[in-house]
C-alpha positions as CSV (number, residue, x, y, z in Angstrom):
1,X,100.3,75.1,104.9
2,X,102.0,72.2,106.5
3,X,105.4,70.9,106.9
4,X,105.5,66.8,105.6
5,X,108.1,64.6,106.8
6,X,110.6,64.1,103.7
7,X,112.7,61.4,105.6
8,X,113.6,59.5,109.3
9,X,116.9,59.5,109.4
10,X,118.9,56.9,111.4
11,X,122.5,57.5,112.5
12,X,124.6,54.2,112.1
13,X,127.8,52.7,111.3
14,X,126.9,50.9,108.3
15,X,124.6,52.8,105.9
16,X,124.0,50.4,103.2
17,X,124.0,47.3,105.2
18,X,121.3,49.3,107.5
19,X,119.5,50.2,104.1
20,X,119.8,46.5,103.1
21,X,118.4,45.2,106.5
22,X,115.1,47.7,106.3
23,X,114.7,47.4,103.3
24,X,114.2,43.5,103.8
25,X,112.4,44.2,106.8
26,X,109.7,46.7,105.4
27,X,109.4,45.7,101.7
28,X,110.4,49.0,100.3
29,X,113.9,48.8,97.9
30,X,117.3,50.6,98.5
31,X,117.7,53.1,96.0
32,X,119.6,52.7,93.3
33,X,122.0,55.6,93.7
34,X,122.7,53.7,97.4
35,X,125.5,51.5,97.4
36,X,127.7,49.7,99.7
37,X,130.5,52.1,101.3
38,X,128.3,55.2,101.0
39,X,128.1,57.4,103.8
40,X,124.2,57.7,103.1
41,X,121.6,55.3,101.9
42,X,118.1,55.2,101.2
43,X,115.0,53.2,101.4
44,X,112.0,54.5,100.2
45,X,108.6,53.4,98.1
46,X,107.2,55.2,95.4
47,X,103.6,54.7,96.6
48,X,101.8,58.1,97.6
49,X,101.2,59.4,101.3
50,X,97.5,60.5,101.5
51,X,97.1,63.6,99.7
52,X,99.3,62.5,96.9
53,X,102.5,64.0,99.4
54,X,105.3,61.6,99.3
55,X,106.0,58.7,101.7
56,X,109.0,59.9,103.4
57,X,111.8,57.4,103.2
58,X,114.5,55.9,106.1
59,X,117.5,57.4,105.2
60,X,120.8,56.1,106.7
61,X,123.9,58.0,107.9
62,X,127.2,56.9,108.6
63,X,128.6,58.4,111.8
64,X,132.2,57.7,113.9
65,X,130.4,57.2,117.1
66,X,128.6,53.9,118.1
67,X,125.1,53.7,119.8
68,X,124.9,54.8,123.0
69,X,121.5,54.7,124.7
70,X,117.6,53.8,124.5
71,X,116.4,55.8,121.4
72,X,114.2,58.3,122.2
73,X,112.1,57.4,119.6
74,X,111.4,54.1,117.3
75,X,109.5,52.6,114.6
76,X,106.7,50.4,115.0
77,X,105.6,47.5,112.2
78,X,102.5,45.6,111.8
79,X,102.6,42.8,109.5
80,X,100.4,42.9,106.5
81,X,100.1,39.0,105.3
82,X,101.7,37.3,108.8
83,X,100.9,37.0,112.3
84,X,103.3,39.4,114.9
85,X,104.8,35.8,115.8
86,X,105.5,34.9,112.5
87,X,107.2,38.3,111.5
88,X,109.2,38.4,115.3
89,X,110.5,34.8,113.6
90,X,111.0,36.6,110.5
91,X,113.0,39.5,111.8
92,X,115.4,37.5,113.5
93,X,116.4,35.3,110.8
94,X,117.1,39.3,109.0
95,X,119.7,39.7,111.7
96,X,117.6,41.5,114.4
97,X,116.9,40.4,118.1
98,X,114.2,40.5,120.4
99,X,114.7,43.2,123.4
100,X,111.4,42.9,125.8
101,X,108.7,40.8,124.8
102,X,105.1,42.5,126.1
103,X,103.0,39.6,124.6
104,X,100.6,38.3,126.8
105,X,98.9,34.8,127.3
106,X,95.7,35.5,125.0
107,X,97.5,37.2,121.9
108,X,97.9,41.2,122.9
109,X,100.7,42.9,123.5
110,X,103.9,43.5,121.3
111,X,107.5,42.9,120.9
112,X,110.2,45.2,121.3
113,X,113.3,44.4,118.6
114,X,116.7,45.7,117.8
115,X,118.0,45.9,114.4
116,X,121.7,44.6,113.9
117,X,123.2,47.9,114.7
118,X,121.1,47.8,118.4
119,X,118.1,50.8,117.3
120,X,114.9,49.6,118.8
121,X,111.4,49.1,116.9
122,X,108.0,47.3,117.7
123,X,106.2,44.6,116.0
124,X,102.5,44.8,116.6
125,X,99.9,42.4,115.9
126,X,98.9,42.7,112.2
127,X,95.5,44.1,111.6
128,X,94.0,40.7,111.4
129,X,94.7,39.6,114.6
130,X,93.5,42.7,115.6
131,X,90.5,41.7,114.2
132,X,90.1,38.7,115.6
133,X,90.2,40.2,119.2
């Protein structure tokens, strides 16, 4: 037997308004029992993880202390029905920012974003432009 990943949790200020920016950002909906002033929110789908196991959810925790370094590890997204450019474009106007931008002159490469409370993610090319070449 295996262990499945029930949920990433993300430390923040803010849980709902965390929850509310994800949950814009990845399509999935805040759940119901989340709302604004709660110390813990959640985004999750209801679609099934291969092997009928759940997809785990983001769930969002309100802590005293701030942000204080690089995360030691982050999310990356690929668009589904948009170009990386279009979704980078996208994400900002959702409050987040671009950090490093690793695109290169014929299309690769990726961009490295911040979410409004500063926790770093990638967008990747969607699949495609990945295609394409």
């Amino acid at each position: 037997m295996v262990a499945r990943i029930r949920n990433i949790t993300v430390d923040c200020r803010d849980a709902y308004a965390q929850a509310r920016f994800w949950s814009e950002a990845i399509g999935w909906p805040v759940d119901p029992d989340s709302v604004a002033g709660d110390a813990e929110c959640l985004v999750a789908t209801t679609h099934p993880y291969p092997y009928d196991a759940p997809t785990p959810g983001m769930l969002f925790v309100a802590v005293p202390e701030g942000k204080a370094a690089k995360n030691r590890m982050h999310l990356d997204i690929r668009p589904t029905d948009r170009t990386r450019d279009e979704e980078v474009a996208r994400l900002q106007g959702l409050g987040a920012s671009v950090d490093a931008d690793h695109r290169t002159p014929e299309g690769r490469g990726w961009v490295v974003m911040t979410d409004p409370e500063g926790n770093e993610f990638c967008v990747e090319r969607s699949a495609a432009e990945r295609a394409g070449g």
